[in-house]
N, C-alpha and C positions, 0 to 999 in steps of 0.2 A: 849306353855307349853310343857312339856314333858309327852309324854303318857306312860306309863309303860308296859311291855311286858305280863304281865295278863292280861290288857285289852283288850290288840290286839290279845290276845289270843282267850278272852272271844268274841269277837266284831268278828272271822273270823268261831268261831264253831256255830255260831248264825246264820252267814249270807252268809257264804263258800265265803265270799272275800278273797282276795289277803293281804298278810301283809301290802303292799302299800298303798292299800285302805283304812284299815281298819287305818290305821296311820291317812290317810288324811281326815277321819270324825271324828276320836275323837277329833282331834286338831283342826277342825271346829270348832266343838262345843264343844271348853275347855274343854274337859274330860267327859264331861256328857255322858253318854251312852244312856242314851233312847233318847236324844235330835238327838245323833250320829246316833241309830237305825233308828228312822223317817224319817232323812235325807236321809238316805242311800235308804231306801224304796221308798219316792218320787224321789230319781236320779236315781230307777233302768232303767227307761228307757234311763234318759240320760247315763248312764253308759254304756247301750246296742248299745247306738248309737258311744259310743268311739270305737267298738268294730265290729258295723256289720255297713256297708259302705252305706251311702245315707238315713242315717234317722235322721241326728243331723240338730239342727236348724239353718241358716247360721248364721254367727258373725253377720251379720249388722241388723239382726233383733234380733237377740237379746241381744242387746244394746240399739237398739230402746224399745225394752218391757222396760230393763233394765231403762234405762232414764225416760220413759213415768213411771213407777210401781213408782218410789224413786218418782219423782216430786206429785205424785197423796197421798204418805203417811207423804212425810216430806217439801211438800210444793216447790215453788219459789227459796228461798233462796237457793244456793249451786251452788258446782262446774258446769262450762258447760259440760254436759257429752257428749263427740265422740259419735255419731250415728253410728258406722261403728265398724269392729272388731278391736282387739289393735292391729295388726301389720300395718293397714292403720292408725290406730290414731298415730302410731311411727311415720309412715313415713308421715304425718300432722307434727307432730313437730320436725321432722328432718329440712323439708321443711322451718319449720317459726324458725329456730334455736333456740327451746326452748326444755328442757327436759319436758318427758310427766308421767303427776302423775298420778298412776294407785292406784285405789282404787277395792280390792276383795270383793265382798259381801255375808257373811255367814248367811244367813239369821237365822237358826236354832241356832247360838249365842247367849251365853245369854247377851253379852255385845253387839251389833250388832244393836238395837234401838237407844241406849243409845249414843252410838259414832257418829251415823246417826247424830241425832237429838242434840247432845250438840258442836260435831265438827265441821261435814262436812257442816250441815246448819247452823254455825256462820259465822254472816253478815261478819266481818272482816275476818277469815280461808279464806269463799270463794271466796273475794274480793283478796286475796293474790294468791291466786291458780290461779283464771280467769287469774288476770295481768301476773303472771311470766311463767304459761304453761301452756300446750295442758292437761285436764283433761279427763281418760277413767274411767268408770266405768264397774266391770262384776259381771255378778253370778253366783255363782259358781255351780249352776243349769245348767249351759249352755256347751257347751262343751269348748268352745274358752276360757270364764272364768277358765275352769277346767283345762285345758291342761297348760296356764300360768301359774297358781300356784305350778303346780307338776314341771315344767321347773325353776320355782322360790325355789321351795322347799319349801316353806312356812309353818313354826310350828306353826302359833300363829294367832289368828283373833281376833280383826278387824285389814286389812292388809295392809296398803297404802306403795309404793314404788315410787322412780324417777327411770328414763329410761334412756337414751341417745341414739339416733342416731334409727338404723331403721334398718329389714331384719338382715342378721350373723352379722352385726355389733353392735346387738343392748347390751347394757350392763347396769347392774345394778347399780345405783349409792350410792340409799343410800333408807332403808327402816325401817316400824316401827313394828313391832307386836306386837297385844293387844292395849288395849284402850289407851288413850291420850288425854288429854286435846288440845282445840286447838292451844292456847300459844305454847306448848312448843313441839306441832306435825309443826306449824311454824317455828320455832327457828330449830328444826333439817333438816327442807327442804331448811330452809333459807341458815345452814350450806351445806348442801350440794351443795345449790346452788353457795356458796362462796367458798368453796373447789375442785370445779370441773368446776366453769361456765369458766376456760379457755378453757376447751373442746369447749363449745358452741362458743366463742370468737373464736376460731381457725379454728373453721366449718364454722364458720359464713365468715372470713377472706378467705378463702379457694374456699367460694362458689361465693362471691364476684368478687373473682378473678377469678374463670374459669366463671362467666357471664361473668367480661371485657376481658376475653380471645377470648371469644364469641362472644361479641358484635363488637369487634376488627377485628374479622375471618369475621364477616358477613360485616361487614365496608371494611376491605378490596377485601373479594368477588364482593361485592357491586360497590367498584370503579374499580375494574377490569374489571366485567359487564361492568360498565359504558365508560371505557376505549376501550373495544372490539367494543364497540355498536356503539362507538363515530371516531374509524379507521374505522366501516363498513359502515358507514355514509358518511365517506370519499373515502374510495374508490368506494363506490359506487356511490357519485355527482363526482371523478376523471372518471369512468368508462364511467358515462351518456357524460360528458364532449367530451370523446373521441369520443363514441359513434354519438354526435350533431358534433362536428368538423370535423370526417369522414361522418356525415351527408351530410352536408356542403360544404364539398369541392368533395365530388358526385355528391352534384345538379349543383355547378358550374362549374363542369369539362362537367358533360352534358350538360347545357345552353350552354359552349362554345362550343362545339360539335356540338348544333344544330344552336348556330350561326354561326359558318362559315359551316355549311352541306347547311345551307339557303344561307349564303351570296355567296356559290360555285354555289347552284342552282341558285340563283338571276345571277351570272355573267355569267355564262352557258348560261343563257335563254339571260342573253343580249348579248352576243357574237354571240348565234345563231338568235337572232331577229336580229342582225346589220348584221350579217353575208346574211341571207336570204334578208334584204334590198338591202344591195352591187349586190346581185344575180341577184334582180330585176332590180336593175336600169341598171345593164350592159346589163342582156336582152331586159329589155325594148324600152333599146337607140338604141339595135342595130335591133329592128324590127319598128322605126319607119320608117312610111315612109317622103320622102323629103319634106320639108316643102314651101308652093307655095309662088312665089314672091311676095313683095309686090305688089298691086294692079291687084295682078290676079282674073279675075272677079269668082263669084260664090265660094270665098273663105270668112272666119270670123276668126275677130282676137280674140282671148279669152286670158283675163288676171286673173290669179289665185293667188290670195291673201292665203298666208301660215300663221301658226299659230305662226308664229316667228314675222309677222309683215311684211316680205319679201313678194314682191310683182315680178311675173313671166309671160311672152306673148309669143304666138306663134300663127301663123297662120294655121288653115286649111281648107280644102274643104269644104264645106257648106252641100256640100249630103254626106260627111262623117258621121260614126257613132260616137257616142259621144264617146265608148270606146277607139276610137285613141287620146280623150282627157287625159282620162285616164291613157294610157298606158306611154303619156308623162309626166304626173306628177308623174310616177311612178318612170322613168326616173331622175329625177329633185335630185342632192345629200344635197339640202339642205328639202328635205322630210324625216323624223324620222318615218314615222308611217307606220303600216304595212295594216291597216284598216282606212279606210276613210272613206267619200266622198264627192260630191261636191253638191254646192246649191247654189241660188241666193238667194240676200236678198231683194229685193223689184222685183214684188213681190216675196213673201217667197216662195223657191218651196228645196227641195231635190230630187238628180237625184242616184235615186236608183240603183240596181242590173239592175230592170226591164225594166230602158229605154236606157239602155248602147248601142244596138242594134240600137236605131231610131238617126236620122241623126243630126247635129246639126240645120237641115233647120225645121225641125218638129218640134225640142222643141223649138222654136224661139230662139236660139242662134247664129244666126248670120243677120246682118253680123259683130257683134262683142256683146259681154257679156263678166261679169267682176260676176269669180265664188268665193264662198270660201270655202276653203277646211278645214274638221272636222275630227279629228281624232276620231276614234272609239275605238283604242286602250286602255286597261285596264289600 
């Protein structure tokens, strides 16, 4: 309703408010002035809290009073009311692409029960409201309440409006001032709803699409990921590969390294065993002495069985030492070994180091034995 400028007059020398102010309580409360005065009195502190920093109550509690106070006087029935201030209940139904019904609450109204209780908590209203939006309620007790409505401009209570969108973008759609039947406070949200819900259609279209823009970005991240992972997978089993093949042909460059370092040693050592053989036997032959004729008395013939199978004779002096036996098997080029020695097999005796010295007449070797000779060699 319109306030007239004697009231506002009378309403600011009463109470030294601002023109402002005194506009926004008589229009609270329809014109009434002492309704306006009381008002004004219990919001002085909210009033002080507009005004002096860190004493107003946060939106989201009081919303929650707000919510919790309406449910405890008019019951279950009614809109779902945001627990939280309306610029988070915007951006609530921003979010679910619904416009959000803001309901002002003047409590000091004389129509203000009346609207509560035959509108807002008709089973059908609320059922209408729940479905198609996000529902805030405020009082205008509150600061966050107060500050909307002067942003709203608001003449008239009881005050419900639609919303769109959220933060500087948020805009006003479509609102009612003063009482209303719930019919026909429907029928004008409905219109609104039908006059402007291509907004929400186009928000909604909009938001859709920067998700699958999204989910596309993160899809393709994803197989890119999976692409990087899937070549570092590979070169790294190409790497190891390499890494085992120069393993590989390392150990077998060395094996053959050390098999022919061996098989050099192996021929070495036989070049020098054969070599040191040939030594021997050329020495040997040429310090034997002459061998006595047959049947020269005090001589023994000794025949020496090789390990090839070959069988060898020679005669010598009987008071010789066994070593001249030796020396001529040393002699002998079908001998391979460089370590011997000789032995009888029946009986079993080995003619060691130790008896090389004594004569063949002492170790009963003559006047003939038939020795075999055992390689000692590794």
């Amino acid at each position: 309703m319109d306030v007239d400028d004697q009231a506002i007059a009378r309403f600011m020398e009463a109470t030294h408010a601002s023109a402002e102010q005194a506009q926004f309580f008589l229009e609270a409360c329809g014109g009434d002035f002492d309704r306006a005065m009381n008002m004004f009195y219990a919001l002085a502190g909210a009033l002080r809290a507009l005004t002096a920093a860190g004493a107003e109550v946060a939106p989201a509690r009081a919303a929650e009073e707000f919510a919790r106070a309406f449910t405890e006087r008019y019951g279950e029935q009614h809109p779902v009311w945001q627990e939280c201030g309306w610029g988070e209940a915007a951006s609530r139904a921003h979010q679910e692409a619904k416009f959000l019904f803001v309901y002002l609450h003047s409590p000091q109204h004389q129509d203000t029960d009346a609207f509560c209780r035959g509108t807002l908590c008709d089973p059908g209203f609320a059922a209408f409201v729940n479905q198609h939006f996000v529902a805030w309620g405020g009082d205008l007790r509150r600061s966050d309440a107060f500050r909307l409505a002067s942003s709203l401009r608001v003449a008239r209570y009881p005050y419900t409006a639609l919303l769109a969108f959220s933060g500087p973008r948020t805009r006003l759609i479509t609102c009612v001032e003063g009482r209303m039947d719930p019919q026909r406070l429907q029928d004008v949200l409905q219109a609104g709803l039908n006059d402007h819900g291509a907004l929400l259609w186009q928000e909604r279209l909009e938001r859709e699409q920067r998700e699958t823009d999204r989910r596309l970005r993160e899809e393709q991240d994803a197989e890119y990921q999976r692409s990087l992972e899937a070549d570092r997978q590979r070169e790294a089993a190409r790497e190891a590969a390499a890494r085992e093949a120069a393993e590989a042909e390392r150990a077998a460059r060395e094996a053959a390294e050390r098999a022919r370092a061996e098989a050099e040693a192996a021929e070495a050592a036989r070049a020098a065993s054969e070599a040191a053989l040939r030594r021997r036997q050329s020495e040997k032959a040429l310090a034997l002495p002459a061998e006595p004729p047959a049947g020269t008395p005090g001589s023994s013939l000794i025949r020496i069985r090789l390990p090839d199978g070959s069988s060898h004779q020679r005669r010598f002096l009987a008071d010789g030492p066994l070593q001249a036996v030796y020396d001529w098997v040393d002699s002998l080029e079908a001998v391979t070994a460089l370590n011997y020695s000789l032995a009888t097999t029946f009986p079993r005796r080995v003619y060691g180091p130790d008896t090389r010295e004594q004569s063949l007449q002492e170790l009963g070797l003559a006047p003939q034995a038939v020795l075999l000779m055992q390689s000692e060699d590794d």
